[in-house]
N, C-alpha and C positions, 0 to 999 in steps of 0.2 A: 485726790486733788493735789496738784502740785504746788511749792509753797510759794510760788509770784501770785498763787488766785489770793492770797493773805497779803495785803498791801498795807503800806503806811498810806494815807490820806494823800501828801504831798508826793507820791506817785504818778506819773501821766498814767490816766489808764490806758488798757491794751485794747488794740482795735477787735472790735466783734466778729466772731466765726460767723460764717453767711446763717447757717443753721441756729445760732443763736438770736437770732432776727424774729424767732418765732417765738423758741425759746425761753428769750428774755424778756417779752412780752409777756408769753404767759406765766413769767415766774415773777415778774415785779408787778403786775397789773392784775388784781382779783375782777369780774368780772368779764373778760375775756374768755373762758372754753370756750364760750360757742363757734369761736373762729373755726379752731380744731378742725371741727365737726363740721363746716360748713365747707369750708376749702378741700378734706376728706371726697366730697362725694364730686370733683373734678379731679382728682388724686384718681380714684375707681374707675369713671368714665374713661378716660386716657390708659390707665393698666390693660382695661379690656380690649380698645381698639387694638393694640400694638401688640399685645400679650397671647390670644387666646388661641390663635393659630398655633401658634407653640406650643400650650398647652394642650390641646387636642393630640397633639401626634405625642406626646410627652406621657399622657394615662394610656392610647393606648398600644405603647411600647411597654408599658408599665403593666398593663394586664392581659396581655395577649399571648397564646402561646407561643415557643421558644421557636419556632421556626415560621407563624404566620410573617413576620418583617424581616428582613434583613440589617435593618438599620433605619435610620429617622430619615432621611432622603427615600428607603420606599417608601415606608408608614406616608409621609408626606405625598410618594408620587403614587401609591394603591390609594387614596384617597382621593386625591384630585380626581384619577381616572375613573373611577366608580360612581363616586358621588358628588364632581363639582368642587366649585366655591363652597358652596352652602356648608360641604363636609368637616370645611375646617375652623368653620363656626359653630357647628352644630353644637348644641347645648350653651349659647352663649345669652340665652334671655336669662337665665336665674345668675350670671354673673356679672350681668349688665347692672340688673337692679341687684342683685348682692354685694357686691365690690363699690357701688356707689354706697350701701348701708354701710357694709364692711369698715373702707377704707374710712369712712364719716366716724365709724364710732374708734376704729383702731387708732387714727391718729387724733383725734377727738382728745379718745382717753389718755393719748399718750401725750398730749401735751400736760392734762389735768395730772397724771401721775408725775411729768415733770416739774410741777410747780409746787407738787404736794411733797416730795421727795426734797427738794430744795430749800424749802421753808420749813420742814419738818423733822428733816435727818442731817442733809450735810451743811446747809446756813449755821444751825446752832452746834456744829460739831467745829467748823472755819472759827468759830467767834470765840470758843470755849481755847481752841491752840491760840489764838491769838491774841488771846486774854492773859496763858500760860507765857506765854513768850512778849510780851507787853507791850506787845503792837494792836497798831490799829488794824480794823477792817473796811472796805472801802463797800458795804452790802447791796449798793447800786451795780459793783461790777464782777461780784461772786459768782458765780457758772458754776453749773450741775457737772461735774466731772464727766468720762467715757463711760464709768462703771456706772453712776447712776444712772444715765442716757440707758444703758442695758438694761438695766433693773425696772423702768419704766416701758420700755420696748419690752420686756419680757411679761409684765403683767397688763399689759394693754394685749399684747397676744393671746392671754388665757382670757383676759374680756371679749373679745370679738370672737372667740372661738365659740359661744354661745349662738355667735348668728351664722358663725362661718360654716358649725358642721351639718347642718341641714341643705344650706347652698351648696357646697360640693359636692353633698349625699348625691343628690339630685343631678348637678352635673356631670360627674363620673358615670352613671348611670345612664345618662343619654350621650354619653362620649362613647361608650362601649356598643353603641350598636352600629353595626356596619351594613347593616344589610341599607341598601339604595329604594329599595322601594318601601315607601314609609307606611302602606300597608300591611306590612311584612311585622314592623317596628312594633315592641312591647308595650312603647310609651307613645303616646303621640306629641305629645312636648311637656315643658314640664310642669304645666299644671294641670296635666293627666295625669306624670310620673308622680306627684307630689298624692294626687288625690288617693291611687293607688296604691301606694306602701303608706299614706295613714290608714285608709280604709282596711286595708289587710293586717296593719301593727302598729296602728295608731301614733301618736307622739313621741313613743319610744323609736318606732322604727324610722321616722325622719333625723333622730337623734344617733342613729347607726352611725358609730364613727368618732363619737364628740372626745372620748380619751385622745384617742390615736389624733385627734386635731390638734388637742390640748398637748403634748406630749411632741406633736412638727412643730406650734407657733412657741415652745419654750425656746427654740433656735432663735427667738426675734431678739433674745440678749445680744450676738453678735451679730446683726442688722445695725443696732441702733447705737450701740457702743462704737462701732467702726464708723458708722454715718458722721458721729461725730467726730473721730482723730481725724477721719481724713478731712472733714469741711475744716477743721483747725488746722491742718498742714497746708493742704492748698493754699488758704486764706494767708498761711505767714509766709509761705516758699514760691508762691505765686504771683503774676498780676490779673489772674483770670477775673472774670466779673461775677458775680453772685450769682446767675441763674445759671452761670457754666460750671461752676464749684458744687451747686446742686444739683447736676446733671453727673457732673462725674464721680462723686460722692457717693451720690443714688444710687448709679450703677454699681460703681466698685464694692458698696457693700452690701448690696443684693447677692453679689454672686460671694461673696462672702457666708453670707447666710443661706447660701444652696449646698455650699460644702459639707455645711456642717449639717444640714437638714436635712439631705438627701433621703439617706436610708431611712428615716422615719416616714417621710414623706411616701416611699415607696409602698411601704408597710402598709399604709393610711388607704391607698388606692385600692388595695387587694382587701382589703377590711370594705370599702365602702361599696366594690363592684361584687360582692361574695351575695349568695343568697340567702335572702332574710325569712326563708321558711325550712323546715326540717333538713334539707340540705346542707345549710349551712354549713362553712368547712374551717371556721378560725372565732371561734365563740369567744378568744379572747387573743389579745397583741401579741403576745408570744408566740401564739399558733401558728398566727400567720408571719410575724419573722422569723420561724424557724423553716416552714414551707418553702419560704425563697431561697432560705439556703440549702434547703435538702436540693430543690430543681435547679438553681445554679452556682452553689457557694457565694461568696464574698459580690462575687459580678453583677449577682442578684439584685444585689443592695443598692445598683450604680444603674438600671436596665432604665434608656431613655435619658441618662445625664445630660446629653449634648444639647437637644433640643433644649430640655430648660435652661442650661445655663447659656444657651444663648441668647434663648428669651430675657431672661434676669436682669440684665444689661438694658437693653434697650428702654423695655417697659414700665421697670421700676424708677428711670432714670428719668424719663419723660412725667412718671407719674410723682415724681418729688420736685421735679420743676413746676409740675402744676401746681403741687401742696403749696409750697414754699411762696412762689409767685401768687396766691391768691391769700395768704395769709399777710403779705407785705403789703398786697394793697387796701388788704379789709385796716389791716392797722397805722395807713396813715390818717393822719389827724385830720379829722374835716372842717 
């Protein structure tokens, strides 16, 4: 924390970062999570409209053999032509309702982790320097730093990855089928795919994956840490309005958090589309990151970037406009 958030009293306070609107709500007001978590499952519904088309050509570039695509423009244009519309949604009912869970408990939690971090770590550590140095503290206008912002984003990620890695199980699985005639298809959607691999491997096998989940959503430290320098730059080097500061915040640190997440995230697809009987070819995370590097080195790590991070932009940006805009109006005063 920087030492302007340690004020004398007779300080004008400093104007509020758009993203601290939620924030500071849930960090001066006990009874408020449930906002979180309400505003969360329009955060998810909006992710998916705008998102998933991306993410279908995005797995599978990511699990496809090395010479089925040529690139994310065919993956996109063999799909359309084979299977339609429908192809580039396929598998979007378990992220429809999961992304609405998801995003509900993700930022849910992550506001609760922000209030709990702030009252409990860095509040009493501001009070303790400014006790040392014999100033006052102004605790109405103390702010969770970048770094806690991360450290909250990061364990709100291992929270939700409890629901997330069955949801993707499931989607990756019915992303990777191509074949057009759904006769043909292993699964017939995904609460056939879901019945199936409990039936054959019960709760563990819907759980296929939950490390390698655990292990992409640790990346949410620079999602959330960035969400907020940049909502605090805008906000002071700007005159944009609050839902555009949260639109481009969104974005820019989404794809932020793709840079860094990528290669795990690759890793994760190949783990989750692998087969879960004797076959099996990557029994553990290493296995299967060493796999992609023996088939394509380093390039490996990257197969399918474009798509998502163009995704990233749009859909995260639309879906923290939603967060943010439904949290600002659940918290005016009635």
């Amino acid at each position: 924390m920087s030492a302007d958030a340690v004020k004398n009293e007779s300080s004008p306070p400093p104007r509020t970062a758009p993203n601290d609107a939620t924030t500071e709500t849930v960090v001066n007001r006990k009874g408020g999570n449930w906002k979180g978590f309400v505003a969360g499952v329009f955060s998810g519904i909006t992710k998916l409209a705008v998102g998933h088309p991306f993410d279908t050509i995005k797995v599978r570039l990511q699990t496809s053999t090395h010479d089925q695509f040529k690139g994310p423009v065919d993956a996109l244009m063999q799909t359309l032509r084979k299977e339609g519309i429908n192809g580039i949604y396929k598998g979007a009912t378990p992220p429809l309702i999961g992304w609405m869970c998801m995003d509900s408990l993700m930022l849910g939690s992550l506001t609760l982790y922000r209030r709990l971090l702030n009252e409990h770590v860095f509040r009493p550590y501001f009070v303790k320097q400014a006790r040392l140095s014999q100033r006052s503290v102004d605790l109405g206008q103390s702010k969770l730093p970048a770094f806690g912002h991360g450290i909250a984003g990061m364990a709100a990620g291992w929270t939700v990855s409890f629901v997330a890695a069955p949801v993707e199980h499931i989607k990756a699985r019915l992303q990777v089928q191509y074949q057009a005639d759904k006769s043909k298809r292993q699964y017939a959607g995904p609460i056939d795919c879901a019945k199936k691999i409990y039936g054959g491997h019960g709760v563990r096998g819907l759980y296929h994956g939950l490390l390698a989940t655990m292990i992409f959503r640790t990346s949410f430290f620079f999602w959330w840490s960035t969400y907020d320098i940049f909502s605090r730059q805008f906000e002071q080097r700007t005159s944009m309005s609050t839902p555009a500061i949260n639109f481009w915040a969104g974005g820019l640190s989404a794809q932020v958090f793709w840079i860094f997440s990528y290669p795990s995230d690759v890793v994760k697809q190949r783990i989750m589309t692998d087969p879960l009987d004797q076959s099996r070819r990557f029994p553990r995370w290493r296995d299967a990151a060493a796999a992609i590097y023996r088939e394509s080195g380093f390039r490996g790590y990257w197969r399918g970037f474009v798509p998502c991070f163009l995704r990233a932009f749009p859909a995260n940006a639309m879906a923290l406009v939603a967060f943010e805009g439904v949290m600002r109006t659940l918290n005016k005063p009635t």
